[in-house]
N, C-alpha and C positions, 0 to 999 in steps of 0.2 A: 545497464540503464544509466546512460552519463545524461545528468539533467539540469547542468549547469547550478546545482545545487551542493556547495559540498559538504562535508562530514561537522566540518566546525559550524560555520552556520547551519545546519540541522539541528549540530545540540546545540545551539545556545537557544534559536525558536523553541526547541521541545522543552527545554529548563524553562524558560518564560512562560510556557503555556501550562507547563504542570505547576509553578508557581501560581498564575492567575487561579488554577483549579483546585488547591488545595488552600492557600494562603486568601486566597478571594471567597473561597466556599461556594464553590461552582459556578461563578459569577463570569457570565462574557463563554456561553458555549459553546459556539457557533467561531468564536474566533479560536478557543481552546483547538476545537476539531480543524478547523486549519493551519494550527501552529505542529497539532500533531499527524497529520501529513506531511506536512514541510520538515518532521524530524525522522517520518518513513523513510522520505526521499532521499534524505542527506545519508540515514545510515545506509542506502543501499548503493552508496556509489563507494562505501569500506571493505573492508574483507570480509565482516561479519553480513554484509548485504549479500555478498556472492556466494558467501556459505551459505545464507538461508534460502538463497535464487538454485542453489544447485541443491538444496534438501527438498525444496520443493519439485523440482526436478526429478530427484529419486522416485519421490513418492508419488510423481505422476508415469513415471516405467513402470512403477512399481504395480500402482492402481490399475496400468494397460495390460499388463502382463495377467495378473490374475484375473479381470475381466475375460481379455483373449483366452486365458484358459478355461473358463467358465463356458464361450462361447466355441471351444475347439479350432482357435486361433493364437496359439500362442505367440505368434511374429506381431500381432496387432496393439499397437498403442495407441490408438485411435479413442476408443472408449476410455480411457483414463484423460486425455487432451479433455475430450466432452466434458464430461465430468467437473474438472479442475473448473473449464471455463463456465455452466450454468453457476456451480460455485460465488466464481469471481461475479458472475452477474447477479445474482441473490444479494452478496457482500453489497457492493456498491448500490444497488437499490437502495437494499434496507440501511444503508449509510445517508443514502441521499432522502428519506423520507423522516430517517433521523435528525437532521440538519434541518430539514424545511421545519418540522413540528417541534424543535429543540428539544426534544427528547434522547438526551444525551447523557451517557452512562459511564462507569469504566468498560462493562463491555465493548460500546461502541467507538470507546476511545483506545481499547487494545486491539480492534478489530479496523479500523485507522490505517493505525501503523502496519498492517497487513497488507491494506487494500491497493500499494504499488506494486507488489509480490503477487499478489491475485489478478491483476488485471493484466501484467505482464504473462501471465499463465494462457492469456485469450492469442488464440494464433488471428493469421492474416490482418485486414485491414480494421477491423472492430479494436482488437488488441491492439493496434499500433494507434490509434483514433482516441482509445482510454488512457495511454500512457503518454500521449501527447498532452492531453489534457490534466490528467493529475500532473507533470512536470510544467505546464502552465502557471497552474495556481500556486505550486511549491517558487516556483520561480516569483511571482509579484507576492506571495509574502515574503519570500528571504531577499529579495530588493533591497529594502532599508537596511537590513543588518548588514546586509554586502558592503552597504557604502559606510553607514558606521565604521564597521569592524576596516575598512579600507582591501578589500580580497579582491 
């Protein structure tokens, strides 16, 4: 997932945002839930991204496998893809209705930092359509700190 966002400005967005969130007393939520995006994105371009891109990974073999076996397919990883992706679709809904209503939580905000990892889980054009999108918005918030910080 290379999204033109990297690891240092991720956390500095994510510390600014958990700053506003704690030291603000949940004040500015909407921009909170955009900072921690922008620090999803950045951790997943680390090693600890690609470790959690490939544990998700596992345990979507994992979920295909014993589905397939359920169904007398054990070659079939098809129903664990499915799976993952209404998932990733549920997430991002209820992210995106949390954001319109500012009903904003630590739930919603460790479930955030998920939602690069979940959408990248959606195959074909949908999946590549939602991770262009989340690397969008990661991208015009870490903008400024890019040129701040001079990267």
């Amino acid at each position: 997932m290379n999204s033109g966002v990297t690891a240092t400005v991720g956390l500095v967005v994510g510390v600014i945002a958990a700053c506003i969130w704690i030291f603000g007393k949940q004040a500015l939520p909407r921009t909170v839930m955009l900072g921690t995006v922008t620090f999803g994105v950045g951790i997943a371009t680390t090693g600890v991204g690609h470790w959690l891109h490939s544990l998700v990974t596992l345990a979507n073999n994992q979920l295909g496998k014993v589905l397939g076996g359920l169904l007398q397919r054990p070659d079939l990883t098809t129903p664990g893809t499915v799976l993952w992706s209404i998932g990733a679709f549920v997430l991002a809904f209820w992210l995106g209705f949390s954001f319109k209503h500012r009903d904003i939580d630590l739930k919603a905000l460790a479930a955030t930092v998920l939602l690069p990892y979940a959408i990248a889980t959606i195959p074909g054009g949908v999946g590549e359509a939602g991770q262009t999108v989340i690397k969008t918005v990661a991208m015009v918030v870490a903008w400024p700190f890019v040129q701040l910080l001079g990267l």
